[in-house]
C-alpha positions as CSV (number, residue, x, y, z in Angstrom):
1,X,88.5,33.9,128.4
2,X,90.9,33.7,131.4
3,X,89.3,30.8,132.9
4,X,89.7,28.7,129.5
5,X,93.2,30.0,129.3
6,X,94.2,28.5,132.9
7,X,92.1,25.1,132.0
8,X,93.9,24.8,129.1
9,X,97.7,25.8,129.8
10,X,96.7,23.7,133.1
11,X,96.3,20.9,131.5
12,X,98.9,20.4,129.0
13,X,101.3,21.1,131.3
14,X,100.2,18.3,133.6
15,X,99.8,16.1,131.0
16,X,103.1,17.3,129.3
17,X,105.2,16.3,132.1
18,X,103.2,13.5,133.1
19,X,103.6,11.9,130.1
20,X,107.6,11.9,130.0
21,X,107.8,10.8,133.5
22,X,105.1,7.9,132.6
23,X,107.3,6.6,129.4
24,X,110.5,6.5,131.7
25,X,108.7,4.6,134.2
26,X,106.7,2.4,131.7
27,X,109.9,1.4,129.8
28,X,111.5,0.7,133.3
29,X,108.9,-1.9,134.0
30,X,108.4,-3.2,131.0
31,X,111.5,-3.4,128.4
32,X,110.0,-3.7,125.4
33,X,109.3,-0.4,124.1
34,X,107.9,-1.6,120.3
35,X,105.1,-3.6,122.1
36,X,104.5,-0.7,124.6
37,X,104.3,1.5,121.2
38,X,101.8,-0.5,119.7
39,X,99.3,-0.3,123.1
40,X,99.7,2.9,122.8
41,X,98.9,3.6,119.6
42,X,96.2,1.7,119.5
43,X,94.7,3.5,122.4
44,X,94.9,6.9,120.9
45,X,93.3,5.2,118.0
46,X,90.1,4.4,119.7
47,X,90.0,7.6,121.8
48,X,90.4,9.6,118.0
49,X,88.0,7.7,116.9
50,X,85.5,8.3,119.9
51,X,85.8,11.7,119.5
52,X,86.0,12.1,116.0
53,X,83.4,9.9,114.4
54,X,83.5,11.2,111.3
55,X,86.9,10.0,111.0
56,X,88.1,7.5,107.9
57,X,90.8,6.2,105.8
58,X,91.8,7.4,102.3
59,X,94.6,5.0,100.9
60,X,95.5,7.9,98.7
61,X,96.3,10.1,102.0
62,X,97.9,7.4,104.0
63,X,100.0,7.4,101.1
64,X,101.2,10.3,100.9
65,X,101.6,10.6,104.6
66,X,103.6,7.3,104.5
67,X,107.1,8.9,104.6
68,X,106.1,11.2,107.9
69,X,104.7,7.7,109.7
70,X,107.6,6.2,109.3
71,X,110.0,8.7,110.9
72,X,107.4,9.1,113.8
73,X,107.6,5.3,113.8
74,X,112.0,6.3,114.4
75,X,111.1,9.4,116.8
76,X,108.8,7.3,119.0
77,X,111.0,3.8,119.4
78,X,114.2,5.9,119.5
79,X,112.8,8.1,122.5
80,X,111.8,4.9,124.3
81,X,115.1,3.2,124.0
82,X,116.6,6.8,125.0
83,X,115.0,6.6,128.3
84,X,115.8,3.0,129.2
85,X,119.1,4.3,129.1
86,X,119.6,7.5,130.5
87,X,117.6,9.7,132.9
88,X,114.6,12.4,132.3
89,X,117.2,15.7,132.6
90,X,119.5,14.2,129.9
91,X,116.7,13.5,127.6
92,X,115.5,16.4,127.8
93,X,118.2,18.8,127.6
94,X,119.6,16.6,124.1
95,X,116.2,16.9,123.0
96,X,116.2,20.3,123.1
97,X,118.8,20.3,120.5
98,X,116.7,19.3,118.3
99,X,116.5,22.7,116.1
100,X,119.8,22.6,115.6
101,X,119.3,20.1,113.0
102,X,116.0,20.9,112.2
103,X,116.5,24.5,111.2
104,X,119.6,23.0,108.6
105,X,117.5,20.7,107.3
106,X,114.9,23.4,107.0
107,X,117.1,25.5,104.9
108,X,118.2,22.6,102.4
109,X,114.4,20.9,102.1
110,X,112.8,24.4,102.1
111,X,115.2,27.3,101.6
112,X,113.9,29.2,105.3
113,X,116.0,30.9,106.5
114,X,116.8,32.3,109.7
115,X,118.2,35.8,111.4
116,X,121.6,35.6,113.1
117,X,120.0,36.0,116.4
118,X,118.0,33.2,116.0
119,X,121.9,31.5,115.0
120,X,123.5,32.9,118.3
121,X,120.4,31.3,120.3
122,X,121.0,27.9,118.6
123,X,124.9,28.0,120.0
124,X,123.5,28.6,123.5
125,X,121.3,26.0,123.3
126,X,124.6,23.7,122.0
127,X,126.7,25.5,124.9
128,X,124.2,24.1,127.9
129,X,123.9,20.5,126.3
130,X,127.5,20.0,126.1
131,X,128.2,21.5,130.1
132,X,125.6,19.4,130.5
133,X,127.0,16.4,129.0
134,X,130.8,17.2,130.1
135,X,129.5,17.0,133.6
136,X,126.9,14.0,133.3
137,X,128.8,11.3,135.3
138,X,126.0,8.7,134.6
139,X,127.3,8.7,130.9
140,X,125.8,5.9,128.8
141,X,127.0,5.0,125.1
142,X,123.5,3.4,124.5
143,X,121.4,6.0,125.7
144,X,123.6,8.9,124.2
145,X,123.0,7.1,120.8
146,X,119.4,6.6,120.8
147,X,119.3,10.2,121.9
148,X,120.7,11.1,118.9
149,X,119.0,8.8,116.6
150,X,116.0,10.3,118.1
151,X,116.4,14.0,117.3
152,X,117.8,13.6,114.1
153,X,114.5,11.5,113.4
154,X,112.5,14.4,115.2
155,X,113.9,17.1,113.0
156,X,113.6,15.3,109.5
157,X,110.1,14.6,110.7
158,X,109.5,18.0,111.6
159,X,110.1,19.5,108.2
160,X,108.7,16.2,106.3
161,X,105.1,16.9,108.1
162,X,105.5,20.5,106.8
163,X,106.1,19.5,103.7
164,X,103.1,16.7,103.7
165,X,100.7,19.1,105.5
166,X,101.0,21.9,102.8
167,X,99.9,19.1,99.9
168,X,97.5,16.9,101.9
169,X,95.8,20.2,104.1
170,X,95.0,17.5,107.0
171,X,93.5,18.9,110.4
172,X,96.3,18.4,113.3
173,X,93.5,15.7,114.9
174,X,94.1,14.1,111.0
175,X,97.3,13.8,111.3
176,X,97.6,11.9,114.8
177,X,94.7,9.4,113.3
178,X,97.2,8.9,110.0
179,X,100.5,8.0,112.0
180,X,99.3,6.1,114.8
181,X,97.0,3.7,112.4
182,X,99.7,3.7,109.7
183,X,102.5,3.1,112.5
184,X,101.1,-0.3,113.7
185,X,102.2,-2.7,110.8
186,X,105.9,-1.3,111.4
187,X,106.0,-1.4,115.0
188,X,104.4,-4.7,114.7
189,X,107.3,-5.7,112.5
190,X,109.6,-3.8,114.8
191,X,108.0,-5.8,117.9
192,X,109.0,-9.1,116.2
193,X,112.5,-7.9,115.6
194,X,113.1,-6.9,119.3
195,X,111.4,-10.1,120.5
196,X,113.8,-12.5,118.9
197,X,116.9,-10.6,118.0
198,X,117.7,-8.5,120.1
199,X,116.5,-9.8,123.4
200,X,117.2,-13.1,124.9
201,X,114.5,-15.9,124.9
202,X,112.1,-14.4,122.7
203,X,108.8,-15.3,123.4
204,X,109.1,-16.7,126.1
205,X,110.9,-13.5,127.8
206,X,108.0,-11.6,126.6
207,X,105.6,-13.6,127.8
208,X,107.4,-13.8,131.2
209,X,107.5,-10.6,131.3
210,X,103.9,-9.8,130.2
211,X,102.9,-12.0,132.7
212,X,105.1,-10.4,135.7
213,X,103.4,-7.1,134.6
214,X,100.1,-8.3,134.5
215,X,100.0,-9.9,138.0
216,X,101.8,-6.4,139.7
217,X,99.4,-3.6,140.2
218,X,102.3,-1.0,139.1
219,X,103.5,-1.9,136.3
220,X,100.1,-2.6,134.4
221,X,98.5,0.7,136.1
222,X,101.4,2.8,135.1
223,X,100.8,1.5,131.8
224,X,97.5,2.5,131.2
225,X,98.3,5.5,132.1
226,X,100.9,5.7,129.4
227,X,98.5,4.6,127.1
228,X,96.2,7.5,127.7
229,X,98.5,9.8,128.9
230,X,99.4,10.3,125.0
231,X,96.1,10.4,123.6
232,X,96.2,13.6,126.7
233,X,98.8,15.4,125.6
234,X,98.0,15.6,121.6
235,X,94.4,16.2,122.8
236,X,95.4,19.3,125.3
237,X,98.2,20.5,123.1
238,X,95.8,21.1,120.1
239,X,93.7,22.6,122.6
240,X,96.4,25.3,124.0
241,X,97.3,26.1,120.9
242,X,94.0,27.1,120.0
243,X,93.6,29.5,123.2
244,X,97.4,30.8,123.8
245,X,99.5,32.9,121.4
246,X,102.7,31.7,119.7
247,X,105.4,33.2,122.5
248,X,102.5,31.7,125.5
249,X,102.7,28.7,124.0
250,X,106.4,28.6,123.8
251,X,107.0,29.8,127.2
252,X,104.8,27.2,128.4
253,X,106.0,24.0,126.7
254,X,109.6,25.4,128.1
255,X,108.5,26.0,131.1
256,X,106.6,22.7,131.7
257,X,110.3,20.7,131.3
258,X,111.8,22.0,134.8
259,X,109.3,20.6,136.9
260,X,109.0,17.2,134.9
261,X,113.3,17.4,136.0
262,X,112.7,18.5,139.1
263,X,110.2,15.3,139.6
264,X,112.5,12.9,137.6
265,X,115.6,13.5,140.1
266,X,113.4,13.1,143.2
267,X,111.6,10.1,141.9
268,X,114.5,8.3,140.3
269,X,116.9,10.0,142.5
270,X,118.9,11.7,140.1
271,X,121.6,14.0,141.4
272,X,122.8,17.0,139.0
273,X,125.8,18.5,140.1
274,X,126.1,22.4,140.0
275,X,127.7,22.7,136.4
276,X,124.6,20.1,135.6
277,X,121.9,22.5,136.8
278,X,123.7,25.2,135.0
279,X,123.8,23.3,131.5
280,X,120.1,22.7,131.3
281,X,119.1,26.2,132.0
282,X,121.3,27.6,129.6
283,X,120.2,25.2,127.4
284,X,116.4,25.6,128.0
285,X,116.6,29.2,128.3
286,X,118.6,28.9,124.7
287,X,115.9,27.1,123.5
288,X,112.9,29.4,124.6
289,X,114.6,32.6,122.9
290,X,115.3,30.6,119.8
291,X,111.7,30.0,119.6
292,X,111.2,33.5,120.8
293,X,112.9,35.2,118.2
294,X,111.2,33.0,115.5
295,X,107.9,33.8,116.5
296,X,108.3,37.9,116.9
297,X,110.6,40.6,115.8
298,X,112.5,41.6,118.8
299,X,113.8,45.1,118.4
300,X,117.3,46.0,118.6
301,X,118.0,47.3,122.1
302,X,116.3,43.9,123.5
303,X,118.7,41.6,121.4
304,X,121.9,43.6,122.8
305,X,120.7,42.9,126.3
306,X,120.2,38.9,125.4
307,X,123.2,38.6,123.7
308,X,125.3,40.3,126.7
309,X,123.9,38.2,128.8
310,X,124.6,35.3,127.2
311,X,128.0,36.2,126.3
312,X,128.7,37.1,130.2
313,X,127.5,33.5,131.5
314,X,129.4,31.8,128.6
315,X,132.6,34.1,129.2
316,X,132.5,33.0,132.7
317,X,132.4,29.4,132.3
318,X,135.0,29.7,129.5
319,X,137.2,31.4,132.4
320,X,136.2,28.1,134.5
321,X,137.0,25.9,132.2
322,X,140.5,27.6,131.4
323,X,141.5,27.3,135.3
324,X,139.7,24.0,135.2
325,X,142.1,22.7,132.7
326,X,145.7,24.9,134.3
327,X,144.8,22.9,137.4
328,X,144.2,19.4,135.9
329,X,147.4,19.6,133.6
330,X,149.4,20.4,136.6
331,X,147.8,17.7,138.4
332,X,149.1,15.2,135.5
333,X,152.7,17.0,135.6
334,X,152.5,16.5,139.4
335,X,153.7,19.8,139.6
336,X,151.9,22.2,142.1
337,X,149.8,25.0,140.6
338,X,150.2,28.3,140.8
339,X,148.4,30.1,143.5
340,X,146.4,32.2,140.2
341,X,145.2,28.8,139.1
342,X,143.7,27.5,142.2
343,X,140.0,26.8,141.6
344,X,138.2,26.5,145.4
345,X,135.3,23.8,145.6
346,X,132.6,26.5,146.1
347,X,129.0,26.5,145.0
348,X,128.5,27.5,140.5
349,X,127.5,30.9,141.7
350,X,130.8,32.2,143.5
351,X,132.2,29.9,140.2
352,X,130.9,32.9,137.9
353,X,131.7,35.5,140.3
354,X,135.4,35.0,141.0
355,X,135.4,34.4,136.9
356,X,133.7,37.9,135.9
């Protein structure tokens, strides 16, 4: 039991983070992220196929699955355009938004509702992205946008496949065969729009650069590994899902985001700042006691204690931010500050202590 446990967790966590780090790099060697798609897709396709012979298509399925393909068709273009932009840490803590939208969506499309502790979690998780993003000095309008298009995509998708799932009952193995073969004509469609609208010299460009790829070792390894790197991680997540419980699960697809940053910023050499750090571990954190508390019932003495602590890290940095702002508007007035309003350059841990 234990040893299939480890395999399992084990492995969806390396291909978890491998797989994010891969579609930075990938999309950083080669720009076209719709053509990229398409390899990809077609990969998993063969590998689903392989391994699930008994596999075939239903036009009456495909159809009814036809509104979830094309917002994974969104989620997927929208997270490689994301990633062109802006780095692994910021992509990940905006993505981990993501409920935020989902779980109002969720109460319109569906009517589920949620407890208030699950609400407070959500504001966390909002708290940490926007430190985050206040402090992200490699700001980038594009990538920022793409972001966003990409969660809000990810959330209607979300509730759209619960919706689909609970008329066409389709095995999770099912549903990957459905949206990859369904996604190709539109990212085949997509491909020809990026080709010659949005990027300069068309085919020849993507030829050029197809042919650049194809004669460096790098960039065409790096996208093989892409290729079945996400065939990996739907293969290994159906897998730990079958062996770990809801809240082992959740803990470990958390977990397995800090060492794909940790990775990113040594690799692409990525440097948070303090207040950074701080944003996406509130947020992540956030976002593992969201899931938390929709998964269990947590008992009343255990969401006092995650509430105070919450409120004590967020009263701290609203202290920060208030001595932040007394010594920035005196800086504009050119008028010295107070000596109550200084704000030392120390390390984000005496930060919260002179705060509390």
């Amino acid at each position: 039991r234990w040893s299939k446990v480890f395999v399992a967790s084990s492995l969806f966590a390396l291909s978890s983070i491998s797989m994010i780090l891969l579609n930075k790099g990938v999309v950083t060697a080669f720009p076209f992220s719709s053509v990229l798609l398409i390899l990809q897709n077609s990969v998993t396709l063969v590998m689903l196929k392989f391994q699930h012979q008994d596999l075939a298509f239903n036009t009456s399925t495909a159809l009814g699955w036809s509104r979830c393909v094309i917002l994974f068709c969104i989620n997927l273009y929208s997270s490689m355009q994301s990633l062109l932009y802006i780095s692994v840490p910021t992509f990940t803590v905006f993505r981990n938004t993501q409920p935020i939208i989902s779980v109002g969506i969720d109460y319109v499309a569906r009517g589920e509702k949620i407890s208030h502790i699950s609400i407070f979690f959500l504001f966390v998780i909002l708290f940490g992205a926007c430190l985050y993003a206040q402090n992200d000095f490699e700001y980038n309008f594009y990538g920022y946008a793409w972001a966003f298009v990409h969660i809000i995509s990810m959330s209607f998708y979300s509730v759209v496949v619960k919706l689909s799932f609970q008329n066409l009952k389709l095995r999770p193995f099912e549903m990957s065969w459905y949206n990859n073969i369904l996604s190709l004509p539109l990212l085949a469609v997509l491909a020809a729009y990026e080709t010659f609208v949005t990027k300069e010299g068309g085919l020849s460009n993507l030829f050029q650069a197809t042919g650049g790829c194809i004669t460096s070792i790098g960039c065409w390894s790096i996208i093989l590994l892409s290729c079945f790197g996400g065939f990996a991680v739907s293969v290994a997540g159906f897998r730990a899902q079958e062996v770990l419980s809801p809240t082992s699960w959740l803990a470990l697809n958390n977990v397995s985001k800090v060492p794909a940053i940790m990775i990113a910023c040594v690799v692409w050499n990525n440097h948070l700042t303090d207040l950074e750090l701080v944003g996406v571990g509130i947020s992540l954190g956030g976002g593992y006691f969201y899931s938390l508390s929709r998964q269990m019932e947590l008992s009343d003495k255990f969401k006092a204690l995650l509430v105070a602590a919450c409120l004590v890290v967020v009263g701290s940095f609203d202290v920060f931010f208030v001595n932040s702002g007394i010594r920035a508007a005196h800086h504009l007035m050119a008028v010295p500050p107070p000596p109550d309003a200084s704000f030392p350059a120390q390390t984000i841990t005496t930060y919260i202590i002179n705060a509390t």
